[in-house]
N, C-alpha and C positions, 0 to 999 in steps of 0.2 A: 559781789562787789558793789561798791558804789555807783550808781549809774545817775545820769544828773541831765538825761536825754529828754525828761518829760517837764523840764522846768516853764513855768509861768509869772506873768507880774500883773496878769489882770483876773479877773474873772469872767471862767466862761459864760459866754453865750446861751450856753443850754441850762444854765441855772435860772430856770427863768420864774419860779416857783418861791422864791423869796418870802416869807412870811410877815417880816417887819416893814411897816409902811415907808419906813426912812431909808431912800433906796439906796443910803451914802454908807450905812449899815451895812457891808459886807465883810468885816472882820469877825475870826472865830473869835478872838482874843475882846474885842467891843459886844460883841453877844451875849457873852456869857460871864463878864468882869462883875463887880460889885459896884456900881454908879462910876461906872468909871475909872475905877482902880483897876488897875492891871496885877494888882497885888492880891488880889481878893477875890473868891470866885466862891457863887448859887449853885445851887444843886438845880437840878432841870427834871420836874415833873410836871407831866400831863399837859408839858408843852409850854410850859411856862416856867422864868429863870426866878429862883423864890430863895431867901434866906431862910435860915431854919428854925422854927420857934424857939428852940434851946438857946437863943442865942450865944454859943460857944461858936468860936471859929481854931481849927486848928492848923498848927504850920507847917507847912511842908519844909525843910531843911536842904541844907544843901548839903552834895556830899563830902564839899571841899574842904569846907570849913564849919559847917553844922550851924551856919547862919538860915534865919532865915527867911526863906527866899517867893514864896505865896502863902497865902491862908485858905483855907475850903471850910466851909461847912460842918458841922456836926451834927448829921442825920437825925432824929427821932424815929422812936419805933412807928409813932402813929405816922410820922412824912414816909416811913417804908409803906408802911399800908396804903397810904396816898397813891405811892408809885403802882403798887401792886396794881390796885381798882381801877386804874387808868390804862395800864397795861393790858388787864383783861377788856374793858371797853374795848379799846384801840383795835387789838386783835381780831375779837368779831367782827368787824369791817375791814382789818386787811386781809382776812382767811380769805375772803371774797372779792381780794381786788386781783385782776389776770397776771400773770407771770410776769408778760410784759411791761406792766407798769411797776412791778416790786422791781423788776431790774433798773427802770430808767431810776429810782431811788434813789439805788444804790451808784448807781454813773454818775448822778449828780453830787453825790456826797463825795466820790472817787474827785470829781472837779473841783468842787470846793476844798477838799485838800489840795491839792497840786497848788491852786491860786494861794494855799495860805502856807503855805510850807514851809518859809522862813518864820512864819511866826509860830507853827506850831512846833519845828525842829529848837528854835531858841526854848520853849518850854521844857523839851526833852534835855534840851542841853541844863538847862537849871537844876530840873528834879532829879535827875538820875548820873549826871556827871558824862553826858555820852557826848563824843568832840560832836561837831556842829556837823561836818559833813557824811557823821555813820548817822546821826538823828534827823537830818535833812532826807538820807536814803533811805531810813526806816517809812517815813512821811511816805514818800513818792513809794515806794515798797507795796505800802498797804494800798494804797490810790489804785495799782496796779492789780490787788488782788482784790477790790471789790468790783472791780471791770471786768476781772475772770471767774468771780462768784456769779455776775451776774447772766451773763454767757453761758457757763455751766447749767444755772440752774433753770433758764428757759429751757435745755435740752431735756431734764428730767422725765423718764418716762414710767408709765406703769406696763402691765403687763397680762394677757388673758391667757388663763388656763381652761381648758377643757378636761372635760371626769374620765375620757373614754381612755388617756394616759397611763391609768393606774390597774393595773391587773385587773381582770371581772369588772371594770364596768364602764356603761354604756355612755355615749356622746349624748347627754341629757341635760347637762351644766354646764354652765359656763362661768367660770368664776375673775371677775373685775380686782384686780388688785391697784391700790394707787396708795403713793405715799402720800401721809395727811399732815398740817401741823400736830407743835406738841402743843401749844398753848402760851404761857408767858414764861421767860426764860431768864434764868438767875447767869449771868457770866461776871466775872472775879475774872479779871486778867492781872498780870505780875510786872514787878518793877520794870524787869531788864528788859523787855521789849513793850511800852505800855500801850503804843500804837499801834503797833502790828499785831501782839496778841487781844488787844480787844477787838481789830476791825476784823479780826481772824475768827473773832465768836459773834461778835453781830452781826457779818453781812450774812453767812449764813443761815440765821436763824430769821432775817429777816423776810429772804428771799427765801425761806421755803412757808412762809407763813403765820410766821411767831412775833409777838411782840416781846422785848428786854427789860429789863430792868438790871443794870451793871453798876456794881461797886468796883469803881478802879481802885489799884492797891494806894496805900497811903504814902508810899514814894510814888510819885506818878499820877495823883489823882487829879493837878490842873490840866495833864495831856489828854488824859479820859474828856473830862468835860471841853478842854478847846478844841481836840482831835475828831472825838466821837459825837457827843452830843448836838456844841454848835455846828458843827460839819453837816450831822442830818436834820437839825432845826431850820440850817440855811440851806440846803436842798428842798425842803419842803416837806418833812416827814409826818403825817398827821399827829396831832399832837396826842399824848399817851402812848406811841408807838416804841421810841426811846424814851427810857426814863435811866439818867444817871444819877446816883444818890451816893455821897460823901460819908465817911466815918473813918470811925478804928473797928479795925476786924475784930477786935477782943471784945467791943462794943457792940457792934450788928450784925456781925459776921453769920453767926448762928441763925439770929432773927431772919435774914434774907435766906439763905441757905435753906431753912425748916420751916420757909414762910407756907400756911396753908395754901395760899394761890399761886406758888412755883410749880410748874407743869415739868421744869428741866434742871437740870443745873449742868454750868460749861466751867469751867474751875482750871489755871492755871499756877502751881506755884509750888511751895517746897512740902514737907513732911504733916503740914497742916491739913493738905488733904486729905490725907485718912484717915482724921476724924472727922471732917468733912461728909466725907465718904458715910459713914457710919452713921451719920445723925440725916442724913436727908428720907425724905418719908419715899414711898415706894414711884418712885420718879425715874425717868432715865438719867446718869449722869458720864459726860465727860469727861476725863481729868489726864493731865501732864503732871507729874509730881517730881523730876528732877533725871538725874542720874550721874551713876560715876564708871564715865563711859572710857573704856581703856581702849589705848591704841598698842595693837600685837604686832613688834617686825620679825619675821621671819629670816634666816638670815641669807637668803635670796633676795633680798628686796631693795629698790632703788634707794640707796641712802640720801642721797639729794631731795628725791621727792618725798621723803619717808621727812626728812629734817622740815623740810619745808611747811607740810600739813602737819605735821607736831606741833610748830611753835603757834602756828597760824591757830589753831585749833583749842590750845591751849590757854593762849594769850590774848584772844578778838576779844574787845570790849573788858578787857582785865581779867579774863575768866570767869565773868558772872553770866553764864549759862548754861542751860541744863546737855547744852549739847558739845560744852566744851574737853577736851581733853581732858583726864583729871587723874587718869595714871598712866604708864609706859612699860610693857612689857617686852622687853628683848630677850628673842627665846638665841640661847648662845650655850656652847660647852665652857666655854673661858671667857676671855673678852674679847673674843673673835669680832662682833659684832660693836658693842659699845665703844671697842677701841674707834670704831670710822664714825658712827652715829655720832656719840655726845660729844667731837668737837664740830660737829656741825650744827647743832641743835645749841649750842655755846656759843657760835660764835653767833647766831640769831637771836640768839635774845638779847647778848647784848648790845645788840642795834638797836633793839626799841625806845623810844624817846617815851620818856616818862614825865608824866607832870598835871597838869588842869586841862579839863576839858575845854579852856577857852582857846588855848595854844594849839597848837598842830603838833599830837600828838598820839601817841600806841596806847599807853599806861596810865588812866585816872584814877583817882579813889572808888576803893569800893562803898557800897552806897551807904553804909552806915558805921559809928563804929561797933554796935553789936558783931558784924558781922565780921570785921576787921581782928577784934578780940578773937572769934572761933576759930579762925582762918592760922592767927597767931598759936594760939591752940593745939592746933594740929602737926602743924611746922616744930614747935618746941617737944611735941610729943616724940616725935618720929628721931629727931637729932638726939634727944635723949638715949631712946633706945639705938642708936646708932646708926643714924640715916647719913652720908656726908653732904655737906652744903657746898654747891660746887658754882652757886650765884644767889646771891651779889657774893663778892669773893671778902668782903668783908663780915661776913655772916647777913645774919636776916635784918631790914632794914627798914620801918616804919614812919613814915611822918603824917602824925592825924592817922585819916582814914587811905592815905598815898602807902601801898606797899610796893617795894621796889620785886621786880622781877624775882622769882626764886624758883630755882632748879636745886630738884637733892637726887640724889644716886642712893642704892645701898637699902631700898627698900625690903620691908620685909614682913611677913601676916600680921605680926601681933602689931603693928604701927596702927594707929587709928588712919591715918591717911592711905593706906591703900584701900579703903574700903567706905569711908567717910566722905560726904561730899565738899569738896574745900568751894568751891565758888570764887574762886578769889585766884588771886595771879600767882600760882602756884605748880610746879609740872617735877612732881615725883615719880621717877624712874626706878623698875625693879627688872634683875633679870632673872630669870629662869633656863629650866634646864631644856624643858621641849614645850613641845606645841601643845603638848596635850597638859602638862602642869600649866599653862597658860590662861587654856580654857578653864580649868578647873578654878584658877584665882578669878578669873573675870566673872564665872556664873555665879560664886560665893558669896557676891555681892547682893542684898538684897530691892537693888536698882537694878531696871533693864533695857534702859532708853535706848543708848545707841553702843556699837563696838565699830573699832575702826581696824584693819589687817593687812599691811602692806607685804607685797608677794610679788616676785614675778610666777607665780606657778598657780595658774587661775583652777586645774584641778584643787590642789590643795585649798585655795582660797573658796572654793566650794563648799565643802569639805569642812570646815572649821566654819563657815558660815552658820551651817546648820545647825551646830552644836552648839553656837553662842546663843545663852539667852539673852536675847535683846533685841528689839521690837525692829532695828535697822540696824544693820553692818554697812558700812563703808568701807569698798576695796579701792586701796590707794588712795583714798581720800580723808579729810576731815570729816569729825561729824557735823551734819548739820544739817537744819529744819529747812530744807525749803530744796529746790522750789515751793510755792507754796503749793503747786496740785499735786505735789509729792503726796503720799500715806507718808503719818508723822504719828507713831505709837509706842506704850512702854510695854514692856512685860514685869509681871511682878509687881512690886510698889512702886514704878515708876506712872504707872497710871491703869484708864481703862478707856477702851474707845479709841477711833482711830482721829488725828485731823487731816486735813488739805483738804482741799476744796471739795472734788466728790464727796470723800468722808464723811467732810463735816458738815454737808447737806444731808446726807444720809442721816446721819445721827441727828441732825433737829427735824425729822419727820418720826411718823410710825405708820405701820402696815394697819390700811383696812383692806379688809374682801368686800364684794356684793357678789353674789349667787345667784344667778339667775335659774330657776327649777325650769326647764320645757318640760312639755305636758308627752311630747314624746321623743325619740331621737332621732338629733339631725345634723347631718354628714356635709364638707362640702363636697360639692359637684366638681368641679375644676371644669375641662373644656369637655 
């Protein structure tokens, strides 16, 4: 939920590390502007805010009305190279800076959000349509998880093995294991959360001893630069440490991705991944690729709170996320079941206030019209072949990129939407006959992010757990990513690797040993 417990209107005290001599300079937004324009925003390498020789600027749109609303940068291959050689510099002097200083970094950047969080929530609220007080909580959200990145990752430990362990042989070794960095690190974070999933791939790779170089997505890309980069430019972060660089994925995506001097790549986003995937050179990689995560009710299960995380789950943020509902399996012999569900789940949706992110409101456009046309897509597909449309009670209902709430019943295999990812305000409803044809529709899908299972019968809820593939079940609950020190994983093509915090400290390290040979063996004594 929202929580609004860690608000500020000045700037901490412990930011004391400020880079720019002009002390009056504490805006992310005056940081990182183009002379002044708050319309206009540099790319940030090697520590310095630099237009980009291409002189091209491109614009970020709105999702309300496809106005628009900033311009950013348009990268060159040689300003990637830039980033890159600055990033490896940078690193070989943080590999060596102590734990405790990579955490205090990342606390100051956690402060300088908090201080700027009306100005960096109004950027969210522009590029991606998100009301002001879920993109104010996104802000203070991530604030909060690089203050538990950095706490986690002072505790990191390694670990010593002795040889005398293993069958036949003697207490003569000793072997040092410690996690090491990976080097410099490619992270690609995505529209719908563009703050929290990038500080969600920076703080970690910082604090385990990597330096970044981060393409925010091209919906999103002023919150990167005012969120992320000014944030750790005005903490103090040595300069080449972060490097954010601007473009169109179709334009550099590859280039950064397959860049020779990427040690990692952290990658959040839809079915682009797996070619992504595919094209990175022999690197560790990360990746969240989406899902189309069903929620199973059983017909034991609390209809109230079964209604309640449906719509909730369904409908946060208009359904653009990979963790949102996106089909409904009620397992029933008749309409045992939907008869008591779908007028609850009816009568919630149609509560949600629909309209612009400026107003106080459930339902904004989704973020583009590409995506608005797929979404439309899917929905026409399904009614065609005989889905009933049971909201908006007028049929389906579109203005611009604003879709009105839609609930359809009556789902069924051959429908592109029970198995498609819709992303969009949409909650298609199938029933089934048992628990087990349930599982079978939910695994068929070649996503495996999350399942959710409402039950009162926690054997069974066991039970069916195991069998779903999908990287997290939620019992009695919504899906969803977080906490953040949650484990947050796909199976299948939903992705590879795990996130939250440990995780994802984990996964920006790798395993070295040292071996120590004694010349003979030796025991301890104890008393």
């Amino acid at each position: 939920g929202d929580d609004f417990r860690h608000e500020t209107n000045n700037m901490p005290s412990g930011v004391s590390s400020v880079k720019t001599e002009d002390a009056g300079v504490n805006s992310v937004i005056t940081q990182s502007c183009v002379k002044g324009n708050a319309k206009q925003y540099n790319l940030f390498i090697g520590g310095e805010w630099k237009a980009s020789s291409s002189g091209r600027m491109l614009p970020v749109l709105s999702p309300v009305d496809e106005s628009k609303v900033y311009e950013v940068q348009a990268a060159t291959q040689s300003e990637i190279d830039e980033a890159f050689s600055a990033a490896r510099e940078a690193q070989k002097t943080w590999a060596k800076t102590p734990l405790w200083k990579r955490a205090e970094l990342l606390k100051k950047a956690a402060d300088v959000m908090r201080a700027n969080a009306d100005e960096i929530a109004k950027v969210i609220q522009d590029e991606v349509a998100k009301p002001f007080k879920a993109a104010k909580s996104e802000t203070l959200r991530t604030a909060d998880l690089l203050d538990y990145t950095a706490e986690e990752g002072v505790r990191m430990n390694g670990e010593l093995l002795t040889s005398d362990s293993f069958t036949g042989e003697k207490r003569n070794k000793l072997c040092l294991v410690q996690r090491v960095p990976l080097g410099v690190v490619v992270a690609v974070p995505p529209f719908n959360y563009p703050l929290n999933l990038a500080g969600s791939k920076v703080g970690p790779a910082l604090m385990c001893g990597n330096s970044v170089v981060m393409k925010p997505p091209s919906a999103g890309a002023v919150t990167g630069l005012v969120g992320i980069a000014a944030a750790f430019d005005l903490a103090g972060a040595p300069a080449g440490l972060v490097n954010v660089v601007t473009g169109r994925g179709s334009e550099i995506g590859d280039y950064l991705t397959q860049h020779k001097l990427a040690n990692a790549v952290t990658f959040t986003g839809g079915s682009t991944g797996l070619r992504v995937a595919k094209g990175v050179a022999m690197v560790p990689i990360q990746m969240e690729l989406g899902g189309k995560d069903p929620a199973i009710v059983l017909p034991d299960a609390n209809m109230k709170l079964a209604a309640n995380a449906i719509v909730k789950g369904a409908f946060s943020y208009s359904g653009q996320r990979c963790t949102a509902v996106k089909v409904v399996l009620i397992v029933e012999e008749g309409d045992e079941v939907s008869s008591q569900l779908l007028p609850m789940i009816l009568e919630r949706v149609k509560a949600l206030k629909v309209g612009s992110p400026y107003d106080d409101v459930d339902i904004t456009p989704v973020i583009d019209g590409k995506s608005a046309k797929w979404i439309k897509s899917l929905v026409d597909d399904a009614v065609e072949k005989g889905a009933k449309m049971q909201l908006p009670e007028g049929g389906y209902s579109q203005q611009g990129n604003l879709i009105q709430p839609t609930v359809l019943t009556g789902l069924t295999e051959e429908m592109k939407l029970m198995y498609e990812e819709q992303f969009g305000p949409v909650l298609p409803i199938a029933s089934v006959k048992s628990k087990e044809e349930a599982i079978r529709i939910a695994n068929a899908s070649p996503l495996g992010l999350q399942a959710s299972l409402f039950t009162q019968n926690i054997d069974a809820a066991m039970v069916i757990s195991d069998e779903l593939q999908a990287g997290t079940v939620q019992i009695n609950g919504a899906p969803a990513r977080g906490p953040d020190h949650f484990p947050f994983q796909g199976f299948k093509d939903s992705g590879l690797s795990s996130q939250g915090v440990r995780w994802s400290l984990e996964a920006m390290t790798k395993i070295k040993s040292t071996v120590i040979n004694l010349p003979q063996e030796s025991y301890q004594a104890g008393i």
